[in-house]
C-alpha positions in Angstrom: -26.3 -58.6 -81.8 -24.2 -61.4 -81.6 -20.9 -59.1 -81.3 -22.6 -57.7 -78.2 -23.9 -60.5 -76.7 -20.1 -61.5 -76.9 -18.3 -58.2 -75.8 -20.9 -58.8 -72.5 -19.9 -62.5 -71.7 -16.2 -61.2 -72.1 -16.8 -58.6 -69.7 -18.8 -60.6 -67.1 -16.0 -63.1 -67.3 -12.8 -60.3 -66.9 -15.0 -59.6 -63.7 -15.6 -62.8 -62.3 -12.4 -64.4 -63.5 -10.5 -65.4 -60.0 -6.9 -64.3 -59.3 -4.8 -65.7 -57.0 -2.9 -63.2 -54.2 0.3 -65.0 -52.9 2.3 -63.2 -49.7 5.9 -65.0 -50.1 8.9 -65.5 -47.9 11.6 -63.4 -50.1 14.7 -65.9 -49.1 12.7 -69.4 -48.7 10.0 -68.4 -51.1 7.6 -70.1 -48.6 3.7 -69.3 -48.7 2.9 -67.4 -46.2 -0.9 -65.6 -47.3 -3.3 -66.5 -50.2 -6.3 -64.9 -51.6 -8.6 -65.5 -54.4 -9.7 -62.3 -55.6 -11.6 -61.0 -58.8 -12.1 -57.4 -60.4 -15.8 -57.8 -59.5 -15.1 -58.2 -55.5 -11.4 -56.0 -55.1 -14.2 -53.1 -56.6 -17.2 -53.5 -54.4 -14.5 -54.1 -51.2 -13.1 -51.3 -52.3 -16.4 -49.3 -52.7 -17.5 -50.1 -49.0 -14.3 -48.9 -47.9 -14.7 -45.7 -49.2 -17.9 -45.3 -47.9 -17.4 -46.1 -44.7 -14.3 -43.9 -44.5 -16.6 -40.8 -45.6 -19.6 -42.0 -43.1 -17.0 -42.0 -40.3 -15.7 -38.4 -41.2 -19.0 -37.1 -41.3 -19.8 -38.6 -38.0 -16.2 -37.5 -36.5 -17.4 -33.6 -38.4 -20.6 -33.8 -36.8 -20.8 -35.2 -33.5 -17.6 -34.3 -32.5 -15.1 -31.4 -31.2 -12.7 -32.1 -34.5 -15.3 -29.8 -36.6 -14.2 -26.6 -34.9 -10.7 -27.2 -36.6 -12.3 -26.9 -40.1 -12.5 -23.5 -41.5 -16.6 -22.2 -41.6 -17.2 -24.0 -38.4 -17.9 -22.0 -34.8 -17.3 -23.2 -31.7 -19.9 -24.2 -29.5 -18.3 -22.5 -26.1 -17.6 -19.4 -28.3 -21.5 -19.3 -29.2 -22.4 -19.5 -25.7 -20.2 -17.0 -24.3 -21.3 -14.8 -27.2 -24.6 -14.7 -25.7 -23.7 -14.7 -22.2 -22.2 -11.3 -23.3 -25.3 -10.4 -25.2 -27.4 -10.4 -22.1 -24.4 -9.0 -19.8 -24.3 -5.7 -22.2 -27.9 -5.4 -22.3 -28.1 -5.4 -18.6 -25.3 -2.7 -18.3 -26.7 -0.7 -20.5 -29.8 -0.3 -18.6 -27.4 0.1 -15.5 -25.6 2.6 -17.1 -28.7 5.0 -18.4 -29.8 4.6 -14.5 -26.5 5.7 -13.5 -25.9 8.5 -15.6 -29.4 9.9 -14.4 -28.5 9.3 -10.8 -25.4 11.4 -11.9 -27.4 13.9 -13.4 -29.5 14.8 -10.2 -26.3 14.7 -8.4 -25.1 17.8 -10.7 -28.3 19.4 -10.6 -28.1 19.5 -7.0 -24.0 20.5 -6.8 -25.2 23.5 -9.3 -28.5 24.5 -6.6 -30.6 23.7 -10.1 -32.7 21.9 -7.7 -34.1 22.3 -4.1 -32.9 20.2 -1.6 -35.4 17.4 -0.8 -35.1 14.4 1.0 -34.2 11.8 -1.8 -32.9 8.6 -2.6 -31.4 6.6 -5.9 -34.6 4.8 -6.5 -36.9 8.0 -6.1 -35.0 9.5 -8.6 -35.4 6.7 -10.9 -39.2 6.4 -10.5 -39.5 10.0 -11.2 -38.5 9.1 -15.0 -41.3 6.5 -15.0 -44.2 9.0 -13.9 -46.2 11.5 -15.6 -45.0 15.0 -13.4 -48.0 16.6 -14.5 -50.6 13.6 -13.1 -49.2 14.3 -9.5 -51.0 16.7 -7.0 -47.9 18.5 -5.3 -49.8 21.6 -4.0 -49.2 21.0 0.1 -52.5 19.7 2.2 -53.6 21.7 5.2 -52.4 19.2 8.0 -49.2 19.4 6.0 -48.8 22.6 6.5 -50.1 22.4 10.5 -47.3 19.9 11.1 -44.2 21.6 9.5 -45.3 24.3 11.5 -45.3 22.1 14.5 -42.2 20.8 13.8 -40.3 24.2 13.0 -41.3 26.0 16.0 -40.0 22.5 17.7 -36.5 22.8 16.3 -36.5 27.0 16.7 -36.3 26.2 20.7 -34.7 23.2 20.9 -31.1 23.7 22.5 -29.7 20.4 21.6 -28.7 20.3 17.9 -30.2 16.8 16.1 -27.6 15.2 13.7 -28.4 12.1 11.9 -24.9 10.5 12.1 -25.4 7.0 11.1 -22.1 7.0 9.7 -20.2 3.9 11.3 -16.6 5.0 10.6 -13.8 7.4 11.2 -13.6 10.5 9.0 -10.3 12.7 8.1 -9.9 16.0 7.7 -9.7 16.1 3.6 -6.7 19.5 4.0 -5.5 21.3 7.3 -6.6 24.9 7.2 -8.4 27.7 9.0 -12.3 27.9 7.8 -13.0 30.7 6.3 -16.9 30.2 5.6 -19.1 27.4 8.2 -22.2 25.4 6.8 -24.9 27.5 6.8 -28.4 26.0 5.3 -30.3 29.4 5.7 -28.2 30.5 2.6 -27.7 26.9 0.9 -24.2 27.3 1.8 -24.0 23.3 2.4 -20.6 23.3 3.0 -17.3 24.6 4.8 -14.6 26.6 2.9 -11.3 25.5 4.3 -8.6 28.2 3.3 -5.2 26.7 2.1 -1.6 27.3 -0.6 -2.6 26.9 -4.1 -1.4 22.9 -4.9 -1.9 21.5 -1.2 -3.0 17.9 -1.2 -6.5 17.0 -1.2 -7.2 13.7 0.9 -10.3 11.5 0.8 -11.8 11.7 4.1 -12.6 7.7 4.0 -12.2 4.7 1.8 -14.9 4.8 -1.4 -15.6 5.2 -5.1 -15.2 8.1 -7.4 -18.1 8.6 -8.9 -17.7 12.0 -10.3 -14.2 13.8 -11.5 -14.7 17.0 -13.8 -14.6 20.4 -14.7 -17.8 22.6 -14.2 -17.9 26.3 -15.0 -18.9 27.7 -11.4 -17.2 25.3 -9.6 -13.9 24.4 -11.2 -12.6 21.1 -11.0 -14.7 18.9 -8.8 -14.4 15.2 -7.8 -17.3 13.6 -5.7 -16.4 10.2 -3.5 -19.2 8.0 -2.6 -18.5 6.1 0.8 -20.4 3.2 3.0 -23.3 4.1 5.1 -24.9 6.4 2.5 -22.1 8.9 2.7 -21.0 11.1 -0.2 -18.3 13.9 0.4 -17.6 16.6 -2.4 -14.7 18.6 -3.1 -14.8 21.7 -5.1 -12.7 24.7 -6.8 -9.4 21.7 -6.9 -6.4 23.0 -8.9 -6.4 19.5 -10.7 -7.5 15.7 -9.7 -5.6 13.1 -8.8 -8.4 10.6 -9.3 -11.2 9.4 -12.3 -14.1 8.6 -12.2 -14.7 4.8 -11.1 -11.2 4.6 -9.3 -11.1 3.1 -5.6 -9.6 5.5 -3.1 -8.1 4.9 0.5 -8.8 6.9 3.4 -5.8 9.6 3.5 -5.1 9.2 -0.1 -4.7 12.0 -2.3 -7.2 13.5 -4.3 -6.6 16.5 -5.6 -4.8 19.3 -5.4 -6.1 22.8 -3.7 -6.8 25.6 -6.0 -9.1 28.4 -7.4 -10.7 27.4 -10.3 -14.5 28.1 -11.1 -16.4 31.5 -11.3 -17.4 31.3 -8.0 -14.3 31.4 -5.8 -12.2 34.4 -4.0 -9.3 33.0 -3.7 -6.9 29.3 -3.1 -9.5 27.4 -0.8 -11.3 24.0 -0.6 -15.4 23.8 -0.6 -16.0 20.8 1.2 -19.7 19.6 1.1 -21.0 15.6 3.2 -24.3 14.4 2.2 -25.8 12.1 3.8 -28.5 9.7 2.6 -29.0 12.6 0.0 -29.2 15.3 2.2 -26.7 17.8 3.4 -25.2 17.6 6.4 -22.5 19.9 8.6 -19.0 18.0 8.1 -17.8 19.3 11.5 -20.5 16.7 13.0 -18.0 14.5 11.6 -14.7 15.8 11.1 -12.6 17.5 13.6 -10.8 20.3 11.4 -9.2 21.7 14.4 
């Protein structure tokens, strides 16, 4: 007991005994600084400096930009755009399936899989949300009384109606004799303009491409969609010039004329304007003379 009660007072006293730190002038050897220090206080300074460098770090990690340099940390802007770009992509998604339906229609209606009706983008897209078989389509008798009205209205009417809301100038798309005129009464909703194999195609006004492919019957087709509701088609092309989502200037080239597709006779251009989604006569807006 008495060993350890002495190895303890010799300890206590290597802890408390004072030191004396001296800061001297090397060539006068003139005191500058002094301290009186002991193991017991140069360790618990030294402790509290320690910890206080670690708190500080952890605050600098934490509350501070200087974390996104340390590997396993994301960045805060980084996160945000991520889900910016969530909620972007999710959006054009749903814009997209809309779109390719709208597309879909569009094709229907190019291949006469569908009767020509008076419709628009957003009809078509609430058709998708309805139940086809919960509608009543079968036609009312005043229905019937007034497109009989209307019929025997148009049948003597000897001024020809357009709808020509279309606030801009239209170019011819080729130069060419016309070899086949728009005629409804056969669904031929368009104007064959004869011309050489591999003459340029124009746009007949400034727009989008919205369709650019090959279809069995019809060859290679590209379909612009222009201001004012106005979509013009171009059909049996030797090639395209153009893809789908490209800009195009009035007077720019296309395509190219040629006679691809089963149904074509020979090197000519079937040239079809809609109008707010229903067929109209180009030569109520073009002058192909």
């Amino acid at each position: 007991m008495a060993k350890k009660k002495k190895k303890g007072k010799d300890i206590k006293k290597k802890l408390l005994h004072k030191y004396r730190l001296v800061i001297l002038n090397e060539n006068t050897f003139e005191e500058k600084i002094s301290f009186k220090l002991s193991r017991l206080n140069v360790f618990i300074t030294g402790s509290l400096f320690i910890v206080c460098l670690i708190a500080l770090t952890t605050l600098l990690i934490a509350f501070t930009p200087l974390r996104e340099y340390i590997p396993g940390y994301s960045s805060t802007k980084l996160k945000r755009q991520a889900t910016e770009l969530t909620y972007k992509s999710d959006s054009l998604v749903t814009v997209l399936n809309y779109t390719n339906k709208y597309l879909d229609n569009i094709r229907k209606v190019l291949n006469g899989d569908i009767t020509n009706n008076q419709i628009n983008r957003d009809s078509l897209f609430e058709q998708f949300k309805l139940d086809p078989s919960s509608v009543d389509l079968t036609p009312i008798k005043e229905d019937s009384i007034l497109r009989a009205q209307v019929e025997l209205e148009d049948k003597y009417n000897l001024f020809e109606r357009t709808d020509k809301n279309v606030n801009q100038i239209l170019f011819p798309p080729i130069n060419g004799s016309v070899s086949q005129d728009y005629d409804p009464k056969t669904k031929h909703f368009a104007i064959d303009i004869v011309a050489a194999k591999g003459t340029p195609v124009k746009s007949v006004a400034d727009g989008t491409v919205i369709f650019s492919e090959w279809t069995s019957e019809t060859g290679y087709v590209i379909i612009v969609e222009h201001k004012d509701g106005l979509l013009s088609v171009y059909k049996h092309n030797g090639s395209l010039s153009k893809e789908q989502g490209d800009l195009v200037r009035a007077g720019e080239v296309i395509a190219s004329v040629g006679n691809t597709g089963e149904l074509t006779t020979g090197p000519h251009l079937h040239f079809e304007l809609w109008n707010n989604s229903s067929p109209a006569n180009p030569k109520d807006y073009i002058d192909f003379k």
